[in-house]
C-alpha distance (Angstrom), angle and dihedral (degrees) to the residues before:
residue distance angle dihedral
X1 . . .
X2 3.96 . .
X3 3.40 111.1 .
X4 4.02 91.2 -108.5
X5 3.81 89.1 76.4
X6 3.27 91.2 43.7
X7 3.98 89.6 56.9
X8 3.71 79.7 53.2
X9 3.72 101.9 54.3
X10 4.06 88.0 47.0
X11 3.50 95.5 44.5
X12 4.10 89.1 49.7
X13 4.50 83.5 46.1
X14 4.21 80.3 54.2
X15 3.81 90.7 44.7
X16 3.62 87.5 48.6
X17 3.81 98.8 43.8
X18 3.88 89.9 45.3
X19 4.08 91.5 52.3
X20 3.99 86.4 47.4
X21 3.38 94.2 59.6
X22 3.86 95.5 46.3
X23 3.55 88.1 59.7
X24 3.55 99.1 50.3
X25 3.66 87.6 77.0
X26 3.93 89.6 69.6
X27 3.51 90.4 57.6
X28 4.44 93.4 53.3
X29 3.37 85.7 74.9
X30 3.44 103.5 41.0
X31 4.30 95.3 38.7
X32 3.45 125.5 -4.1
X33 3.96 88.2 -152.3
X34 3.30 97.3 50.9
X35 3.70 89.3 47.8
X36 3.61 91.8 63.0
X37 3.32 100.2 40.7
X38 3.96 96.9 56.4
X39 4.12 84.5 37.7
X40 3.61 90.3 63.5
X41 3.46 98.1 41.4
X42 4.11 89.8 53.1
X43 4.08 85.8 54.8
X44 3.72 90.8 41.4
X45 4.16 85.3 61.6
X46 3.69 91.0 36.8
X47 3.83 93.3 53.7
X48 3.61 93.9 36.1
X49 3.98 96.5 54.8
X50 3.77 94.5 42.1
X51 4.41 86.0 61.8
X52 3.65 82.5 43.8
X53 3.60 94.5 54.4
X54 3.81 92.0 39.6
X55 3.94 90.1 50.6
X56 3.92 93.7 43.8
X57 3.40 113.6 37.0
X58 3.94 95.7 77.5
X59 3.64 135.2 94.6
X60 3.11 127.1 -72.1
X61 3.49 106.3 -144.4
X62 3.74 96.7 38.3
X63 3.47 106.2 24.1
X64 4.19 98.3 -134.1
X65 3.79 116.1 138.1
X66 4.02 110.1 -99.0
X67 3.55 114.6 -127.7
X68 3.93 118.5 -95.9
X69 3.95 106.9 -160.6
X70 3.53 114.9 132.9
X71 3.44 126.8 -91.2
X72 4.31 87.3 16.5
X73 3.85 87.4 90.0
X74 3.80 98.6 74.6
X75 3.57 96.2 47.9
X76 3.81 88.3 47.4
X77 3.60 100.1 122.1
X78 3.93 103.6 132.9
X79 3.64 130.6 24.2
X80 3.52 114.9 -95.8
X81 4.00 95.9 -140.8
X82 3.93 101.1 44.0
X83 4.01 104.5 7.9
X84 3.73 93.9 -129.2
X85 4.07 101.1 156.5
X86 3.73 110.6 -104.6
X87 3.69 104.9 -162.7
């Protein structure tokens, strides 16, 4: 696995984690426990997916984080520190 797809999987987890949380606000009304426990598992898969992505999304060869603006990501074909080819 290249570490493209496994940008994808993470960003997917952070999807997930993101959508969790959105629909812990359904269950404040309904139970203020249950609210906080699906709340805190949302943040746990927010928080956990952003160290993923910090931890992952580097180089292989030279370990330096690869950069994350938008619209870079496509064109990411070498890394920018050490040129080893990416894809």
């Amino acid at each position: 696995m290249n570490i493209f797809e496994k940008r994808g999987k993470i960003i997917r987890l952070l999807i997930l984690g993101i959508v969790v949380s959105y629909l812990s606000i359904i269950f404040m009304r309904v139970n203020l426990n249950l609210f906080y426990i699906v709340a805190s598992i949302g943040l746990i898969l927010i928080v956990t997916s952003l160290i993923l992505l910090i931890k992952h999304w580097r180089c292989p060869k030279c370990n330096h984080l690869l950069d994350t603006r938008k619209g870079q990501n496509s064109d990411l074909l070498f890394c920018p520190h050490c040129g080893e080819k990416l894809r």
